[in-house]
Structures are given as structure tokens and as C-alpha cells.
C-alpha positions, 0 to 999 in steps of 0.5 A: 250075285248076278256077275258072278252067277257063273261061279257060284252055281259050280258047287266047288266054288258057291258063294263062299268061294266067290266071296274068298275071291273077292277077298283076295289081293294079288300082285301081278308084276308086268301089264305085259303079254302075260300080264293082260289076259292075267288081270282081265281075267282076275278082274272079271272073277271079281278078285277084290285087290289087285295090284300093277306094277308096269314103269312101261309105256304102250307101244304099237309093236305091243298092240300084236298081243297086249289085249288091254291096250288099244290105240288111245292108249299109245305112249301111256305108262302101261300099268294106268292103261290097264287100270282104266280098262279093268275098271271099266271091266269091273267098277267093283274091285280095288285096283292099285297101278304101280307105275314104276320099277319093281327093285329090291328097295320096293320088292319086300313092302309091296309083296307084304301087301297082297296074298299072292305075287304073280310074274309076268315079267319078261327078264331074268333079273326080275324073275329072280328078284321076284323070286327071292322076295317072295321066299322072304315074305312067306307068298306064293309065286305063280310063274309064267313065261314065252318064247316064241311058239312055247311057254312054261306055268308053275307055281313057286314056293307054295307050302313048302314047296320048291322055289324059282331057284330050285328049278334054274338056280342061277341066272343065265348069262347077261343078255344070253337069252333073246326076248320076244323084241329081238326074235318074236312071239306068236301073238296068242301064246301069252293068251294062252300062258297067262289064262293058265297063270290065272287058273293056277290063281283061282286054284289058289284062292278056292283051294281047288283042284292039282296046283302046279307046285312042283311041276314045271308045265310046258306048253307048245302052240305049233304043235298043241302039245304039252309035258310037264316037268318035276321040280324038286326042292333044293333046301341048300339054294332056299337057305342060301336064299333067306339067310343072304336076303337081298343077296339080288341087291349086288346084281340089280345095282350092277345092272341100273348103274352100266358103264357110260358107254350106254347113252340115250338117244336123246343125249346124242341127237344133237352131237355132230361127227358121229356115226349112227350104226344099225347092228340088227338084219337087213329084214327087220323094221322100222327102218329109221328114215331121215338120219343117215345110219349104216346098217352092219348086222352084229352077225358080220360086224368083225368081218365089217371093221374097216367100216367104222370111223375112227374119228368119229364117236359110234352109236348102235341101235337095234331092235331092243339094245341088247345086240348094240350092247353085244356090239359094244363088248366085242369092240372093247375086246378088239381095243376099238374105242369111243363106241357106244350102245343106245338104249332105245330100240328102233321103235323108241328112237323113231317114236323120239324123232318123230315126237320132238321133230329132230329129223331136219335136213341138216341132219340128213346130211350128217 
């Protein structure tokens, strides 16, 4: 009674409410920008269930908005760091952290297990996998997203209500989006989206107040302003959904199984005669110290040819790897071969270096 005084004494909420709070088992999918400010204030109005699912680590570059996460929490998977932040929050609730993957193999028996799915994520392959899954199994999908100053809530198929696909009924192309890694976001913004996100939740579980199904909320931080959007249900793309029901199950393969030429960093880093290329701009950190590595933005790399060795295997890098991979289909196109994309970014190549003491003098001078 003491911790939730503040709820109770509202008279659209009382203890019967606060007691359907606790009642309650949501789902969050990424422990993210969004996914932070949405558990912790689900844990602090006591929702009783509450699951994680994050196969992330911690980074420092996460630190600028991730409010769950501190600098013990560096390198630890993120949904378990932020299940022993929210137990410390609140000892009183269930927490379940899910550190992996969300698939179409996993997606159905999990989101059987709670009340409402929540995404937090930050790609469109799982934003649709998300969705899909969540037409299957009849839950309400509270939907959020960022980029860079704005961001958009909804709530996706609630009483009938039209879905994720209903709004973008197909996925842009491959890598056409930047995310937050390759072009940045105002730090308060997922603040922002996901305190919304939580909000539209508790309308949710209370039965309260003008839930956003149906509308698209826009929101944007530079100039305090905000619109909303109609969206209508379109039954043809909701049947084609439900009658193909994983038809996300081609797409989700295609992706986890990419062509050879994506490779890790630590599968190169004993290789010699080879050549290290960084496609991001001259402005952009960290700078990788101690391996010699030329830096030719992807923007002028077909104006830069002559600068690559045809005997030697090429291995891009940027920020995130989704211009290295850009990179990649370019060179093809031009017939230029043994070129390869590294899926790391600059952050986790120099976290890997560090960590394994790879960076010696000989190759320095490869």
C-alpha cells in the first residue's frame, strides 16, 4: 500500500487497479534506449511479470541513453543487466531475462506467456517478426521508434484493430534505413518514446483513457511538436498475414545465413597480407590505433579504386557494418573480388583487440 500509495489514491486507478497491475505479464523485446525507461517504469508501478528479451551486451557508446546501465555493467548481456537493476528497483515483481535472440522459432511460445508484447527494438526484421507473431497469438502490441530528434508510439492490433503492417505493409529495403549506431540520437529521445510506450501500457492493463490504436503519434524534440497520424485496418495484408503464419520465416533465414563474404573479426585477425579498410567519415570515432587501416568513406569509394590491392583479401568496417556491407555489394557489381564486410563495428573491433591483446608490433607494421 505504501509503494503504490500514488496509484491508488487516483480514483481511476484504486487498489483494484493497482492489483490488475500487478496481475499483469508484459513482454518488452530489446533492453535498448527504449526498452530501459519502459522496464523501469513498469517495474516501478509494480507490473507482477515482466519479461526481457536482449542477446545484447552493454557498451559504453550505450551508456549516452541506456538509463539502466552503468559502468559495472560494461560487456554483460543486456537483458541480465537490467534485470538486477530492476530487482533492486522492485524485489516485489517477477522478472524474466531472456538473453538471446527473438526468432520465429521462439517468437510464438514466448508471446503466448504474457499479456502484452512491447517493441523496443531498433530493426525492421524484427519489428515485423514482432508484429506477425503477435496477430498469431491474438496480443497487443505497443510500438515505438527513433530517429534522431523524432520518434512515433502506437499500439498495434488491439481489439481488432489495425496492425504494424497495416501502417508499412512491407519492409524497406535491406540496410536502406540508418540506425541510431550510423547517424545518432538525441540521448533524451528514447526518454521520451519510451515513458509514452509505458503509459500507453498501463492504459492497457487499467482499461483507461484514449489508447493510441489506430493513430500513429509523432513526436519531434527540436521543436516540442507533435501530430498524429490515422492508420487504417487493411483486413487483406491481416489475412495474408495469418493465413501464411510464419511467412517472416524465409526473410529471418535469409538474413541469419548471409553469404561468406560477412566474416568476424576475430576469424581475420591472424590473416596476413590482407587489407584493412575503413569506409566510415574522416569525423567518426573511435579511430582504430595500432593496425595499420586505410580509411576510404563508402561516399567516395568509386572515385578511390585504384587504392585497393588486388593481392591482398579486403576487410571493411564501419560504425555498425552496415555501410561495409554496402561496400561489399558495390565491389561485386564492379567484378572486384575477395573483398569482405566485418560484422563488428569500430566500437567492438577495438573492445576485441584490447581485450585479447592482439594489437602487437608486427601487426602494426602488416
Amino acid at each position: 500500500m505504501s509503494r503504490y500509495n500514488r496509484h491508488i489514491i487516483l480514483s481511476e486507478i484504486g487498489k483494484a487497479g493497482q492489483d490488475n497491475i500487478s496481475k499483469a505479464k508484459v513482454l518488452v523485446i530489446g533492453a535498448g534506449g527504449l526498452g530501459c525507461p519502459i522496464l523501469q517504469y513498469l517495474s516501478a508501478a509494480g507490473v507482477g511479470t515482466l519479461g526481457i528479451i536482449d542477446f545484447d551486451k552493454v557498451e559504453l557508446s550505450n551508456l549516452q541513453r541506456q538509463v539502466l546501465f552503468g559502468t559495472s555493467s560494461l560487456g554483460e548481456n543486456k537483458a541480465i543487466a537490467a534485470k538486477n537493476r530492476l530487482q533492486d528497483l522492485n524485489s516485489d515483481i517477477k522478472i524474466n531475462a531472456y538473453a538471446e535472440a527473438l526468432t520465429y522459432q521462439n517468437a510464438l511460445e514466448l508471446f503466448d506467456q504474457y499479456d502484452i508484447i512491447v517493441d523496443g527494438s531498433d530493426n525492421f526484421e524484427t519489428r515485423y517478426l514482432v508484429n506477425d507473431a503477435c496477430m498469431i497469438t491474438n496480443k497487443p502490441l505497443v510500438f515505438g521508434a527513433i530517429y534522431k530528434f523524432e520518434g512515433q508510439v502506437s499500439v498495434f492490433n488491439y481489439q481488432n484493430g489495425p496492425s504494424y503492417r497495416c501502417l508499412f505493409p512491407n519492409p524497406p529495403q535491406k540496410d536502406a534505413v540508418p540506425n541510431c549506431s550510423e547517424i545518432g540520437v538525441l540521448g533524451v529521445l528514447p526518454g521520451i518514446i519510451g515513458s509514452m510506450q509505458a503509459n500507453e501500457i498501463i492504459k492497457l492493463i487499467l482499461g483507461v483513457g484514449d489508447v493510441l490504436s489506430g493513430k500513429l503519434l509523432c513526436y519531434n524534440a527540436l521543436s516540442n511538436q507533435t501530430s498524429t497520424l490515422k492508420i487504417n485496418r487493411n483486413n487483406t495484408i491481416i489475412n495474408e498475414v495469418l493465413n501464411t503464419q510464419f511467412n517472416f520465416k524465409e526473410r529471418i533465414l535469409n538474413i541469419n545465413c548471409e553469404t561468406s563474404e560477412l566474416v568476424s573479426i576475430e576469424h581475420i585477425i591472424a590473416k596476413d597480407n590482407i587489407q584493412l579498410i575503413d569506409v566510415r567519415e574522416a569525423h567518426e570515432q573511435p579511430k582504430l590505433e595500432g593496425l595499420h587501416i586505410e580509411y576510404i568513406p563508402l561516399s567516395s569509394l568509386q572515385s578511390n579504386l585504384d587504392k585497393l590491392h588486388n593481392d591482398k583479401e579486403k576487410y571493411f568496417f564501419c560504425q555498425s557494418g552496415i555501410r561495409s556491407k554496402k561496400a561489399i555489394d558495390f565491389l561485386k557489381a564492379q567484378e572486384i573480388s575477395n573483398c569482405y564486410s566485418i560484422q563488428e563495428g569500430a566500437i567492438e573491433i577495438q573492445h576485441y583487440l584490447k581485450e585479447h591483446n592482439v594489437i602487437t608490433p608486427e601487426k602494426q607494421q602488416r
